[in-house]
NUMI-459198 format. One line per 3 residues: number of its first residue (from 1); for each residue x, y, z of N, C-alpha, C, O. Coordinates in nm, 3 decimals, decimal comma. Atoms other than C-alpha are relative to their C-alpha. Example, Ala and Ser with C-alpha at 12.3 -4.5 7.8 and 13.67 -1.06 7.14 Angstrom:
% NUMI-459198
1) 0,089:-0,119:0,000:1,230:-0,450:0,780:0,090:0,120:0,000:0,194:0,118:0,066  -0,082:-0,119:-0,006:1,367:-0,106:0,714:-0,077:0,109:0,073:-0,026:0,220:0,090
% end
This chain:
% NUMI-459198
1) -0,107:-0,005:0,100:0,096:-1,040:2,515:-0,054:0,033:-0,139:0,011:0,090:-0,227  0,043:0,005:0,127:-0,142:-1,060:2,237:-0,018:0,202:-0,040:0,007:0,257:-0,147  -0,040:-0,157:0,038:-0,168:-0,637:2,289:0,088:0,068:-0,020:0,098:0,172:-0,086
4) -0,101:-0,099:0,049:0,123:-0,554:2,303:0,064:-0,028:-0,149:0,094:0,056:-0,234  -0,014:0,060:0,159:0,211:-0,772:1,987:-0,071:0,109:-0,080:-0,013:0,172:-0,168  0,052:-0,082:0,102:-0,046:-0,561:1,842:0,045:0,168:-0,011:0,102:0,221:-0,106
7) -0,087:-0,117:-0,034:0,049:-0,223:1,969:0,132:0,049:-0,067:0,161:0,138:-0,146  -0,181:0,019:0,075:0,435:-0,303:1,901:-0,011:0,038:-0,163:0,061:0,124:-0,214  -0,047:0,007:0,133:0,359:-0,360:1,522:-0,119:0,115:-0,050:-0,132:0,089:-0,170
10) 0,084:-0,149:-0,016:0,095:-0,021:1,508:0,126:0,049:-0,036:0,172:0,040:-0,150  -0,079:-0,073:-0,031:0,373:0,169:1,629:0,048:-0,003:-0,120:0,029:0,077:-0,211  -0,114:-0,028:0,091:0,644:0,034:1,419:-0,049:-0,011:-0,162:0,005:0,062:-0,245
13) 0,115:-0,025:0,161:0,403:-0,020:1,067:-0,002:0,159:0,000:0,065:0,196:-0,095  0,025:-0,132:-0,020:0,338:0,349:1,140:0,131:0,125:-0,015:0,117:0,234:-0,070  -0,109:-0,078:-0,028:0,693:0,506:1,210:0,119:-0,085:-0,137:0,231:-0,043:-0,167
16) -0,106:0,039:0,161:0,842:0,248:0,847:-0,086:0,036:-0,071:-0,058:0,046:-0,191  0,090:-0,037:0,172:0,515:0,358:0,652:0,038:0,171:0,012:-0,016:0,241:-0,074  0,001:-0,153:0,018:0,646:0,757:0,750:0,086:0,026:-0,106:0,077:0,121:-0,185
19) -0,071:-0,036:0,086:0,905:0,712:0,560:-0,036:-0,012:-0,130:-0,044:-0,123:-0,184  0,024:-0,033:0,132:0,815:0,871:0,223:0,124:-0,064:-0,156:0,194:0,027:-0,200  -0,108:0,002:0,109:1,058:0,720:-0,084:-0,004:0,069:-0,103:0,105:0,074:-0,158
22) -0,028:-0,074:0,040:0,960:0,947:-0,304:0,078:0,124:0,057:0,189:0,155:0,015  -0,065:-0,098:-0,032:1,024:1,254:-0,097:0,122:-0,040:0,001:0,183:0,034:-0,076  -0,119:0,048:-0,012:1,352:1,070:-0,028:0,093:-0,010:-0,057:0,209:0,004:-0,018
25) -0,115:0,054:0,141:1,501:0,967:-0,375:-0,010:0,131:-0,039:0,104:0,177:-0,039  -0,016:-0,145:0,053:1,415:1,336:-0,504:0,057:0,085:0,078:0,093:0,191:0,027  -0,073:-0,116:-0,046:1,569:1,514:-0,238:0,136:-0,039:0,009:0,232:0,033:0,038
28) -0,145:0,004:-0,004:1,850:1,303:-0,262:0,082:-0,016:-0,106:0,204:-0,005:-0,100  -0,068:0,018:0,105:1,924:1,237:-0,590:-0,023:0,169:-0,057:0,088:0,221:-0,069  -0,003:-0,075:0,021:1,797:1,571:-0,702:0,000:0,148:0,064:0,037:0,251:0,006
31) -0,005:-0,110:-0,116:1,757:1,820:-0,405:-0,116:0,068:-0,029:-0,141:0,188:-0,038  0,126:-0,066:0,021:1,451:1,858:-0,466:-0,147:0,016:0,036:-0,205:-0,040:-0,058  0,103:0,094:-0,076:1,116:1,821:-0,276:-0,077:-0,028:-0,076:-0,103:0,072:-0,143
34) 0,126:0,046:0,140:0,841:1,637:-0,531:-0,167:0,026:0,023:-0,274:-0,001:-0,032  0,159:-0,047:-0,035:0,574:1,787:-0,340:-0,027:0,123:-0,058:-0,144:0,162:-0,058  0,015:-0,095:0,100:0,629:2,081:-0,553:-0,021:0,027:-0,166:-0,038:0,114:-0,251
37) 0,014:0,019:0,143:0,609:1,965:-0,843:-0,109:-0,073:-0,033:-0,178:-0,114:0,060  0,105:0,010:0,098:0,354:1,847:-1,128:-0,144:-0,025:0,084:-0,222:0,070:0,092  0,159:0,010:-0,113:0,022:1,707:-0,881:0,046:0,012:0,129:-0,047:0,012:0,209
40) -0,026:-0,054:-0,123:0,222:1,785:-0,573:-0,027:-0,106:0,106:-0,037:-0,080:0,226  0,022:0,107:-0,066:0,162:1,431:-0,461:0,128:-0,095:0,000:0,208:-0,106:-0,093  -0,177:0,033:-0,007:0,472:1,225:-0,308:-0,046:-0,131:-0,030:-0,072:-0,203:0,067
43) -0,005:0,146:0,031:0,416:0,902:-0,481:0,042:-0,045:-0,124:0,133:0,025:-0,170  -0,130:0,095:0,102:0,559:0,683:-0,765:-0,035:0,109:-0,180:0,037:0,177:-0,253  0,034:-0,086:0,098:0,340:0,835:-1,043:0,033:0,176:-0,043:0,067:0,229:-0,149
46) -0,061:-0,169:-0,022:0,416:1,214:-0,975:0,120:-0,023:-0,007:0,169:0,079:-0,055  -0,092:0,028:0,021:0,742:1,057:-0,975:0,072:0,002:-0,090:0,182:0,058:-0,089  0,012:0,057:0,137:0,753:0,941:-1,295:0,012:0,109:-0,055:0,123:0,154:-0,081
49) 0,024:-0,131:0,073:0,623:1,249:-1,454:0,071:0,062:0,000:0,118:0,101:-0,107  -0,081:-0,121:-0,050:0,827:1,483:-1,270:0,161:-0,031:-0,074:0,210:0,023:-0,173  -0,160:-0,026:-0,034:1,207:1,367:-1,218:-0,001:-0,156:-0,090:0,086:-0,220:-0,031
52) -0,013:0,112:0,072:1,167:1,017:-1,482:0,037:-0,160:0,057:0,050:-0,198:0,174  -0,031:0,162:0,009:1,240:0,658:-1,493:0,090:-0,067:0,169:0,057:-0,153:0,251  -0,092:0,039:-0,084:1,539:0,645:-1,252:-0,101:-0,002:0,148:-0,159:-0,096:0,202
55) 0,075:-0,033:-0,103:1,369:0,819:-0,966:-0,099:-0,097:0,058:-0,093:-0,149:0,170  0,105:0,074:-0,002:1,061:0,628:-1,010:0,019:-0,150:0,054:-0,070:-0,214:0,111  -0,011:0,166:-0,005:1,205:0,270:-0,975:0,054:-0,012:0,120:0,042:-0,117:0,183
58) -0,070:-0,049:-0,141:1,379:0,387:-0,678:-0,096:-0,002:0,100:-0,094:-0,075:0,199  0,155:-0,037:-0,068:1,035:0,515:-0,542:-0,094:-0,137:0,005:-0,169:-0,177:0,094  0,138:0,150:-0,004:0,833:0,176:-0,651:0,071:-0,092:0,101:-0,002:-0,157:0,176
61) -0,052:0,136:-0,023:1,138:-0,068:-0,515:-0,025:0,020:0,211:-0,055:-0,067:0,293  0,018:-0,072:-0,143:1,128:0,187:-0,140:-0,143:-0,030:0,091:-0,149:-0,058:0,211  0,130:0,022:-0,013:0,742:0,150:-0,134:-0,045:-0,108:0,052:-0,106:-0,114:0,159
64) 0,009:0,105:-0,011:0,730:-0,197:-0,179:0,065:-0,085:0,123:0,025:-0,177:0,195  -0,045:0,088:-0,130:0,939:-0,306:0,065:-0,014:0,069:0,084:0,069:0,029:0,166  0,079:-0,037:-0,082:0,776:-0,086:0,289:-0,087:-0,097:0,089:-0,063:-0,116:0,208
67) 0,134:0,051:0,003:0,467:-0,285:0,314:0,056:-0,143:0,037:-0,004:-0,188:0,135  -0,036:0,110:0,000:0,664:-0,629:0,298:0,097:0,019:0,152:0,082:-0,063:0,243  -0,056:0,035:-0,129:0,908:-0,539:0,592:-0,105:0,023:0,136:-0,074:-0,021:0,247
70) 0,067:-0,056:-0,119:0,610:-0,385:0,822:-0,091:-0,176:0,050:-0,122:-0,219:0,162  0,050:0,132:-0,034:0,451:-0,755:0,770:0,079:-0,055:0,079:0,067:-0,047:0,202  -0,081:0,066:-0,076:0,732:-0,958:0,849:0,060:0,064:0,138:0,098:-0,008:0,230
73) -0,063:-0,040:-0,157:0,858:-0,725:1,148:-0,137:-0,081:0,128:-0,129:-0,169:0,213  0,098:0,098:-0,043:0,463:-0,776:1,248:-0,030:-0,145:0,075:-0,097:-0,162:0,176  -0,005:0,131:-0,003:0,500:-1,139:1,256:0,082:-0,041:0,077:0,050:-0,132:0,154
76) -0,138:0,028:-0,058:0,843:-1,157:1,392:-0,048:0,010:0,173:-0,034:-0,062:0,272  0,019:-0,056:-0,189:0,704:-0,940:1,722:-0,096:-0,133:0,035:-0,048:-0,162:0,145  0,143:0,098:0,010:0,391:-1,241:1,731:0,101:-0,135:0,072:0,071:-0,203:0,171
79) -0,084:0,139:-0,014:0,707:-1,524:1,728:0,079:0,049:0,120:0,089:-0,020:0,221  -0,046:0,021:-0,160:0,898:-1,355:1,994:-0,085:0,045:0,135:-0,067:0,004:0,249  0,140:0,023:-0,124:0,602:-1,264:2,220:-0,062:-0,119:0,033:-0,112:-0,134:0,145
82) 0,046:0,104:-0,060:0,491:-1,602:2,201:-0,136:0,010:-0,015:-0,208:-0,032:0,076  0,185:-0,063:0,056:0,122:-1,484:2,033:-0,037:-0,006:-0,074:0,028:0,043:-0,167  0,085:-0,062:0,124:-0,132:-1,489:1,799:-0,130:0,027:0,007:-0,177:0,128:0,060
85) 0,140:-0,056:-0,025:-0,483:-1,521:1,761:-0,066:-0,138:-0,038:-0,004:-0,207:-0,119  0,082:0,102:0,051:-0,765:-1,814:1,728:0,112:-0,088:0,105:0,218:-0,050:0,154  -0,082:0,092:-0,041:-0,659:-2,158:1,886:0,110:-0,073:-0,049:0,157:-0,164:0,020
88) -0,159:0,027:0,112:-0,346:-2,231:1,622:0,078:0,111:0,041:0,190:0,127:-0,010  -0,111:-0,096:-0,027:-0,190:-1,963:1,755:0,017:0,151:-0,159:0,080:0,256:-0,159  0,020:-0,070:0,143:-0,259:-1,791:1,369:0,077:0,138:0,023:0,037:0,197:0,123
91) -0,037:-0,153:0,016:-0,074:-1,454:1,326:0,026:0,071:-0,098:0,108:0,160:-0,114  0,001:-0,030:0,143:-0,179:-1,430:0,969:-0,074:0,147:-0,003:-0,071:0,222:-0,100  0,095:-0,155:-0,036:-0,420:-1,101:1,135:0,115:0,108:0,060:0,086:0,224:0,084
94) -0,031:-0,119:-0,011:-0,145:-0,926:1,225:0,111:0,059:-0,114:0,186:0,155:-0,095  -0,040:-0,094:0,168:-0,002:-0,843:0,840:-0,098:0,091:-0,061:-0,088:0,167:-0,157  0,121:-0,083:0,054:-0,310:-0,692:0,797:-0,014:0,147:0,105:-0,013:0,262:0,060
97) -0,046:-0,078:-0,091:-0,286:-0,495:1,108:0,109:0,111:-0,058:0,075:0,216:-0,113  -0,121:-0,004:0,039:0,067:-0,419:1,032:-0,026:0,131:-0,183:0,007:0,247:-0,211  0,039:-0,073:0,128:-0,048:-0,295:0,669:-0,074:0,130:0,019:-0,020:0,236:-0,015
100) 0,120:-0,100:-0,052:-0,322:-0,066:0,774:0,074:0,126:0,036:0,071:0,230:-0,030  -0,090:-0,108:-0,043:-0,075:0,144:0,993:0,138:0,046:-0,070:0,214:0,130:-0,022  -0,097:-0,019:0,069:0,182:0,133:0,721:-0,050:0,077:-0,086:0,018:0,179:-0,092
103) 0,130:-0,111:0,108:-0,088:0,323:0,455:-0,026:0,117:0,109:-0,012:0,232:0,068  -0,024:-0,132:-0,085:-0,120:0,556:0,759:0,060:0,073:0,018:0,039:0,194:0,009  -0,148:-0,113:-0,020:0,216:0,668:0,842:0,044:0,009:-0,210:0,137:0,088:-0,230
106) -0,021:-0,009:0,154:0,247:0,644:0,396:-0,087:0,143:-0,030:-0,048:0,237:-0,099  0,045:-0,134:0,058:-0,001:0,910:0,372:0,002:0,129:0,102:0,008:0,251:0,081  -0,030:-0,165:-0,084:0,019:1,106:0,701:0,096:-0,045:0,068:0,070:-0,108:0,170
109) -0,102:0,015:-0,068:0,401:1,075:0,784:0,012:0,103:0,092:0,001:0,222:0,063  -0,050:-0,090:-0,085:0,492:1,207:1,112:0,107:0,117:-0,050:0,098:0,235:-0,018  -0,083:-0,073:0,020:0,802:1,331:0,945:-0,007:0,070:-0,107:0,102:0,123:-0,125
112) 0,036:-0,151:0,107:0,701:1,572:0,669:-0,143:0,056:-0,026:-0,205:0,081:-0,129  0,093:-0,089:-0,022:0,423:1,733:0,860:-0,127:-0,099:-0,077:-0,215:-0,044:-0,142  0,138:0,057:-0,009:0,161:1,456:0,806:-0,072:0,047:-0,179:-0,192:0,046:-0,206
115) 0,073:0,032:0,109:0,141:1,513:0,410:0,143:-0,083:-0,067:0,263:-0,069:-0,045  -0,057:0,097:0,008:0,238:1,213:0,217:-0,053:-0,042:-0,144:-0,108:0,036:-0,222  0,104:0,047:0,099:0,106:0,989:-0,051:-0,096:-0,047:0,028:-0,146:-0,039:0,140
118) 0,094:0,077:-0,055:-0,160:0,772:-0,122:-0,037:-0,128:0,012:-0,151:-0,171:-0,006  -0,027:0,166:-0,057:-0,068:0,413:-0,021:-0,009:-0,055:-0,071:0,027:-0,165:-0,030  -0,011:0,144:0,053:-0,106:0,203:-0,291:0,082:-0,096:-0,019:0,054:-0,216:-0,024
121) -0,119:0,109:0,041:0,219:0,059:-0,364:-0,011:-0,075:0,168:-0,031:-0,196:0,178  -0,036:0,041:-0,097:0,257:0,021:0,008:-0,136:-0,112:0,054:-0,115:-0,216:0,116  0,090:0,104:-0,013:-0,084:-0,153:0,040:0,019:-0,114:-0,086:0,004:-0,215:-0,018
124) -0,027:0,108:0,047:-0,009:-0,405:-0,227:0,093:-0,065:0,033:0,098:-0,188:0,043  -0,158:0,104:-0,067:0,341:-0,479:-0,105:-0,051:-0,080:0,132:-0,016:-0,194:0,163  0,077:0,079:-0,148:0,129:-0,562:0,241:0,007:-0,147:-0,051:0,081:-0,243:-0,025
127) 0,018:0,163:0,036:-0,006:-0,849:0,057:0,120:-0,078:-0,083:0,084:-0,191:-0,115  -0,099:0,058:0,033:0,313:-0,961:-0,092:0,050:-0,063:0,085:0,119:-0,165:0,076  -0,114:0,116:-0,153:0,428:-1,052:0,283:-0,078:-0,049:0,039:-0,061:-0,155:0,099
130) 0,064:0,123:-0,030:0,135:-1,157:0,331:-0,076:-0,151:-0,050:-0,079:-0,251:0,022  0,022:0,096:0,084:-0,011:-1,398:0,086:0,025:0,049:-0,120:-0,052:0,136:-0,160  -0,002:0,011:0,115:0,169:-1,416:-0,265:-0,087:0,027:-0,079:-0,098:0,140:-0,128
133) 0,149:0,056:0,032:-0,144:-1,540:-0,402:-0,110:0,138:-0,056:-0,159:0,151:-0,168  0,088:-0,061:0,010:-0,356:-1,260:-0,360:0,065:0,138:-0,023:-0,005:0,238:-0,042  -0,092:-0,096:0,071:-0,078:-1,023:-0,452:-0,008:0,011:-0,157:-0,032:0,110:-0,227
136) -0,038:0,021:0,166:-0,026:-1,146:-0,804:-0,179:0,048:-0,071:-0,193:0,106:-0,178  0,102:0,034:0,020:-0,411:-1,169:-0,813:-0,047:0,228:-0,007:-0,118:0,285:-0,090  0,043:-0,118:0,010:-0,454:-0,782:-0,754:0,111:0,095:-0,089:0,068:0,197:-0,143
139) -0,082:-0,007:0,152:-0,157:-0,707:-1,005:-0,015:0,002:-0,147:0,001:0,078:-0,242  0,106:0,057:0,117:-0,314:-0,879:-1,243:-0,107:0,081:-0,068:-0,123:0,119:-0,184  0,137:-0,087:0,043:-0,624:-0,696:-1,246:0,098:0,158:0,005:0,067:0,225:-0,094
142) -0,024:-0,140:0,004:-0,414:-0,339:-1,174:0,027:0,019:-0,164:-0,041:0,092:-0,236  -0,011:-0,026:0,149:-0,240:-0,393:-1,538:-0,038:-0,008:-0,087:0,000:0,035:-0,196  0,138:0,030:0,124:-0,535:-0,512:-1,708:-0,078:0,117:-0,035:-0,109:0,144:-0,151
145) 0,104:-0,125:0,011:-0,758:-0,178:-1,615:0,097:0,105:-0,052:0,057:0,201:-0,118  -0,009:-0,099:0,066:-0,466:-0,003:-1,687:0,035:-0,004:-0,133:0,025:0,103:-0,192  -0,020:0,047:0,143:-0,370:-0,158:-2,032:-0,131:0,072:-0,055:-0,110:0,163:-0,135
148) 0,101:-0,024:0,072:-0,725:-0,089:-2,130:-0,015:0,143:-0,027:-0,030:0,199:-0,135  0,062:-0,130:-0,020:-0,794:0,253:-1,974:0,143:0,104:-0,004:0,134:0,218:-0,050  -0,091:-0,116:0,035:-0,432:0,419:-1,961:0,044:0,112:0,157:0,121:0,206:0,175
151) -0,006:-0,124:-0,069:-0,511:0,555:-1,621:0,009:-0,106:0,132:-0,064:-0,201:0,161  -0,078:0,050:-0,116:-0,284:0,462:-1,293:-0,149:0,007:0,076:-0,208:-0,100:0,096  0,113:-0,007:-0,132:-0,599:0,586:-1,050:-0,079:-0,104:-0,010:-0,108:-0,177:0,085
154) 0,122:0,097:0,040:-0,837:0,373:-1,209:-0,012:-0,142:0,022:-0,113:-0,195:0,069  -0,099:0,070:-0,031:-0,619:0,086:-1,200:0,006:-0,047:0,157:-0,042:-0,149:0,208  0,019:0,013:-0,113:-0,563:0,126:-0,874:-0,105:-0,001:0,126:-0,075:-0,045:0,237
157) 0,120:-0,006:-0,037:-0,909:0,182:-0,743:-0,039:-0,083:-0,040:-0,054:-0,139:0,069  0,081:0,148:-0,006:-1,073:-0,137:-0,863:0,120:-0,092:0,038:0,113:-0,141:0,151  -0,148:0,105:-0,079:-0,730:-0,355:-0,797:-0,127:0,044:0,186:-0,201:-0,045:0,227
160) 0,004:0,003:-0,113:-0,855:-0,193:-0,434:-0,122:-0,049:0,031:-0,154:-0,091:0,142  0,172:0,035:-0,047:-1,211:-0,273:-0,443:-0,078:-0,113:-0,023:-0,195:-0,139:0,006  -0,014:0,126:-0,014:-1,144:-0,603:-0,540:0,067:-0,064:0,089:0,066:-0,187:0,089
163) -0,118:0,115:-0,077:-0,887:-0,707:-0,277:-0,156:-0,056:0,180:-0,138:-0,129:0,277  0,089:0,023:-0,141:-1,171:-0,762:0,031:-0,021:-0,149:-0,108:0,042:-0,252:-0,083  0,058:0,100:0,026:-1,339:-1,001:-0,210:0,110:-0,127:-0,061:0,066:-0,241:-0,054
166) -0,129:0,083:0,032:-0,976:-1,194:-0,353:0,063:-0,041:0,172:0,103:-0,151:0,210  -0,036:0,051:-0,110:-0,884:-1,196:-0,013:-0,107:-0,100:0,078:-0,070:-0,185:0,159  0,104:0,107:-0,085:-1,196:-1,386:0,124:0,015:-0,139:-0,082:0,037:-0,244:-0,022
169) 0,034:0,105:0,068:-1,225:-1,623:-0,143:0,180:-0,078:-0,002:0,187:-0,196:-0,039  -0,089:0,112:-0,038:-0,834:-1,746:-0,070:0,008:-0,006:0,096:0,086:-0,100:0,110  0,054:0,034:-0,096:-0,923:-1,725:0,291:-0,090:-0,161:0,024:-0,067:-0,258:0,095
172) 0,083:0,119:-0,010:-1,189:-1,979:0,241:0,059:-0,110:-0,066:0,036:-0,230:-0,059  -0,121:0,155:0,084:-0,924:-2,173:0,023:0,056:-0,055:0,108:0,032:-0,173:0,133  -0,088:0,034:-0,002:-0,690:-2,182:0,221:-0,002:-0,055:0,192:0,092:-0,088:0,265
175) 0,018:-0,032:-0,090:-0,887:-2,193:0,535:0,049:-0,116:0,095:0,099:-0,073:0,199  -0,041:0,117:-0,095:-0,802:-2,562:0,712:-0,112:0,011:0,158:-0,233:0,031:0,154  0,112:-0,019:-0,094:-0,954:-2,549:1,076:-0,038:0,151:0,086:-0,102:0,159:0,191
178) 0,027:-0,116:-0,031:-0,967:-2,182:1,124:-0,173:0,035:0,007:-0,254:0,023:-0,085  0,101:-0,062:-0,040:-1,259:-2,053:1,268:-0,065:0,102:-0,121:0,022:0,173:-0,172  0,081:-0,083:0,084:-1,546:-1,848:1,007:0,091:0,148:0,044:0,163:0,217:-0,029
181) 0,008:-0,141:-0,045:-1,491:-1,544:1,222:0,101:0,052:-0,049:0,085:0,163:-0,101  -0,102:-0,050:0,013:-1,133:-1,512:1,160:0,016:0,025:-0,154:0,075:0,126:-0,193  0,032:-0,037:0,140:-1,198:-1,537:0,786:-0,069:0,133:-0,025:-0,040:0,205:-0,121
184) 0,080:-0,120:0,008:-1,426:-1,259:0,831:0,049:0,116:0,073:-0,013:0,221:0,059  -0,090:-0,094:-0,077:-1,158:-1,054:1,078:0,083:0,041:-0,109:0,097:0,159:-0,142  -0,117:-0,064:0,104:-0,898:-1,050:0,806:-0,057:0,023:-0,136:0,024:0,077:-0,210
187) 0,074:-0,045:0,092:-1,119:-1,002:0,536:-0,040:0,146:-0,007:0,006:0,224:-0,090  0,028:-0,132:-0,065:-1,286:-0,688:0,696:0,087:0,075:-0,020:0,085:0,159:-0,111  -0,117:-0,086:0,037:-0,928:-0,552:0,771:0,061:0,009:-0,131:0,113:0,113:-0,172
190) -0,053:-0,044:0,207:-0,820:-0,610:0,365:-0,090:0,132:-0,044:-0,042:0,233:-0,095  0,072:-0,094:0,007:-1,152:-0,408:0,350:0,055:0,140:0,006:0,080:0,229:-0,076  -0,019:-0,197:-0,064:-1,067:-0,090:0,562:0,116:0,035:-0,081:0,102:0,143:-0,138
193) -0,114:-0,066:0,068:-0,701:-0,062:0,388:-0,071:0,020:-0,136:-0,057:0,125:-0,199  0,024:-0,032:0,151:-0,881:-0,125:0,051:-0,087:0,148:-0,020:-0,068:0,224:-0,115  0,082:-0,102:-0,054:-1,131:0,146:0,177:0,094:0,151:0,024:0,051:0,266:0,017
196) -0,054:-0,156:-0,066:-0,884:0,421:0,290:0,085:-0,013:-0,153:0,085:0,096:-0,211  -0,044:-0,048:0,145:-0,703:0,378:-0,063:-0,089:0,049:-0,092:-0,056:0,113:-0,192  0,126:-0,032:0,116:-0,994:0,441:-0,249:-0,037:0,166:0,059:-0,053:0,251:-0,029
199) 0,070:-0,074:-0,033:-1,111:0,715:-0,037:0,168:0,086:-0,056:0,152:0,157:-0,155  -0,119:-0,074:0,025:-0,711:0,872:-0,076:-0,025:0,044:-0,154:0,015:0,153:-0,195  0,056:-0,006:0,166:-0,841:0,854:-0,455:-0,090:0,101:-0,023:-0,064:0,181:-0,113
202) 0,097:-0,099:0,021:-1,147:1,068:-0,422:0,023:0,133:-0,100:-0,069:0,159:-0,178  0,013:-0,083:0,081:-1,007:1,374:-0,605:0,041:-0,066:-0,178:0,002:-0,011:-0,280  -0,007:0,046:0,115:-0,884:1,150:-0,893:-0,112:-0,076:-0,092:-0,098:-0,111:-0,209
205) 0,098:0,061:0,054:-1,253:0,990:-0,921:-0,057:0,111:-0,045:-0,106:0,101:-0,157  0,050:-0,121:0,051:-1,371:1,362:-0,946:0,050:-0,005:-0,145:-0,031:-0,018:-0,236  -0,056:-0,021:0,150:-1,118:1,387:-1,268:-0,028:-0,122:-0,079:-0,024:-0,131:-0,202
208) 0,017:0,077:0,110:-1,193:1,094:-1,373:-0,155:-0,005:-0,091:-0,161:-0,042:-0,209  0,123:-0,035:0,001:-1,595:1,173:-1,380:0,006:0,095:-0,066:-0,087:0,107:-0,145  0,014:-0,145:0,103:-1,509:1,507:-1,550:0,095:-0,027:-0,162:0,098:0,048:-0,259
211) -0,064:0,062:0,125:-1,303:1,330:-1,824:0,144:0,117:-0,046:0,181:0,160:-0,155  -0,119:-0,071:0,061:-0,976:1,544:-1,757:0,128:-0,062:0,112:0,221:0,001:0,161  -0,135:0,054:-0,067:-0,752:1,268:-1,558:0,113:-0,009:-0,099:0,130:-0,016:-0,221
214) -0,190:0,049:0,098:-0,386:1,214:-1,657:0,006:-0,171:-0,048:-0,002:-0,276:0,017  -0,046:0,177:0,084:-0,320:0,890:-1,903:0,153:-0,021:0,050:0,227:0,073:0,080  -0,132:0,062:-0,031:-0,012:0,711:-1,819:0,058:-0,017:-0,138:0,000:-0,056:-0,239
217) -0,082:0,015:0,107:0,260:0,716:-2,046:0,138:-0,019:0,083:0,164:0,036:0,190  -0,140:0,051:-0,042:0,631:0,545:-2,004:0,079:0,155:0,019:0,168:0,190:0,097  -0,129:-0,105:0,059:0,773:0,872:-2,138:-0,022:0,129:0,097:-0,122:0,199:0,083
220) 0,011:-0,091:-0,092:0,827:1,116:-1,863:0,015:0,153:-0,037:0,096:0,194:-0,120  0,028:-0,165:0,062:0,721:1,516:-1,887:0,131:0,048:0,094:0,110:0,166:0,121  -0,129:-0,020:-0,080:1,073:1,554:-1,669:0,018:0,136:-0,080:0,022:0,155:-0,201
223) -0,075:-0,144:0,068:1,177:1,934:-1,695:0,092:0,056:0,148:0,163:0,155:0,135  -0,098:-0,024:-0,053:1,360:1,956:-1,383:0,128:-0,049:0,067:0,169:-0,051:0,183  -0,135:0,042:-0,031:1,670:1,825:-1,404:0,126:0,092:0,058:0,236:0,040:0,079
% end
């Protein structure tokens, strides 16, 4: 039971992370696809820039609960299978699961030909369903780097390359009689998602290394209305 539990919430993490909300809110509010426009990337920021404010909040609120329903469905399949993992029955490993394949189908959706964005909102919302805690905690740090620095990627790349180590250390908080290993199972997996966001980043570490990334500003370069 414990595979197909896992399987089940693959699948369906995979087939709710395809769905793109940017592509979605721009083709429906404006008819427009946002993969054509300004970085040609379907996520909140290109959002922003492009088609403004409205769009955007539309795009962050779509994202987010992305990531938060792929947990709880996750979990749900765990309670009616009758499964988890470790001798408590724990099925705190499969939001992490669950997350992983939601950043998958987020950046290579089946349904618009496998290009997509690049997961972050949908990886942080993960940890919203799954521990609060370590949500607020990588929040925290996202608006701090970008208060300072101005720049969403940047922001979002240490937020990611901190969550392995925020996630262990309320692991070990919060651990009770859970087994080391399993601390070190769901830790790992925070890893690999924090890992495939960062790597989705790669051309923005190039710009940021050449000192010609985009600064964030409220005020949107919107010209096609």
């Amino acid at each position: 039971m414990l595979i197909l539990a896992i399987v089940l919430s693959a699948v369906l993490s995979y087939l709710l992370g395809s769905f793109n909300s940017a592509i979605l809110v721009v083709r429906l509010l404006k008819h427009k696809d946002i993969r054509d426009y300004g970085s040609h990337n379907a996520g909140l920021t290109n959002t922003l820039r492009c088609f403004g404010k409205g769009c955007a909040a539309l795009t962050l609120l779509g994202d987010l609960a992305k990531g938060i329903v792929a947990v709880w469905l996750s979990r749900g399949i765990c309670v009616l299978l009758d499964t988890g993992l470790t001798a408590q029955q724990d099925v705190h490993f499969i939001g992490y699961i669950a997350g992983i394949f939601a950043i998958l189908g987020h950046v290579f959706p089946i349904y618009y030909h496998f290009k997509g964005g690049k997961g972050v909102l949908v990886g942080v919302s993960v940890f919203l369903g799954i521990d609060w805690k370590v949500f607020l905690c990588l929040i925290l740090i996202f608006i701090v780097v970008l208060a300072i620095s101005r720049y969403v990627s940047l922001g979002s790349i240490i937020a990611s390359a901190c969550c392995p180590v925020i996630t262990f250390l309320f692991q070990m908080w919060q651990r009770g009689d859970l087994p080391m290993w399993y601390i070190w199972l769901n830790t790992g997996l925070s890893a690999l998602m924090a890992a495939w966001v960062i790597w989705m980043h790669r051309s923005n570490i190039q710009r940021l290394r050449a000192g010609n990334e985009n600064k964030f500003s409220f005020h949107s370069s919107k010209t096609h209305e």
